[in-house]
N, C-alpha and C positions, 0 to 999 in steps of 0.2 A: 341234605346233601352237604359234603365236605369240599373246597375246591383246593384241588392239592397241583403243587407242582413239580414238574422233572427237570430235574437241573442237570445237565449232559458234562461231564468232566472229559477230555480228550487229550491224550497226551500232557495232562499238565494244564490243558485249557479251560475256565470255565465258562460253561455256556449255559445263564439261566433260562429259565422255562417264564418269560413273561405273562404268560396268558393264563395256564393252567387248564386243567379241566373238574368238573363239577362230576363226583364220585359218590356212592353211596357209606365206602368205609375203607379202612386198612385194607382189607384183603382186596375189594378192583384197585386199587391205585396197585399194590404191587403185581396183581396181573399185567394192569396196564403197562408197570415196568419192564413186566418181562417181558412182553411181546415188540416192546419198543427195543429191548436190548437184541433179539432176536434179529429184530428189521436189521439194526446196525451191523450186525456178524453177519449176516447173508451179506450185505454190500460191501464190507469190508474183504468180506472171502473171493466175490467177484473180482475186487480190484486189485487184491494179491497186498494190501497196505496193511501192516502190522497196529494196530494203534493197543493202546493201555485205556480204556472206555470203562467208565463207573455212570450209573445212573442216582441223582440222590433225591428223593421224596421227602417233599417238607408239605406244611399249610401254611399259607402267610407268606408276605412278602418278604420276609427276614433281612430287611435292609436292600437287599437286589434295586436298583435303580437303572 
């Protein structure tokens, strides 16, 4: 298992993924992505709020503190 994490970009904000989750390979992490970016856009559409939302998939803590 790979532990990859999702780092949430919003507006301009970033918001690391401290925790991550433990993944068998590239292809569930980017399901994972997209179902996470999915969740995001149903709430977003709920709330009528525009945002610019990228999700980014790394392994490793890449400095994040």
């Amino acid at each position: 298992m790979i532990r990859y994490f999702f780092d949430i970009r919003d507006d301009g904000h970033l918001y690391p993924d401290e925790e991550g989750l433990d993944l068998n390979d590239l292809r569930d992490a980017k399901m994972e992505a997209a179902h996470t970016m999915a969740d995001i856009a149903r709430d977003a559409g709920r709330s009528g709020d525009d945002h610019d939302v990228t999700i980014e998939v790394r392994t490793g803590k890449c400095g994040f503190r």
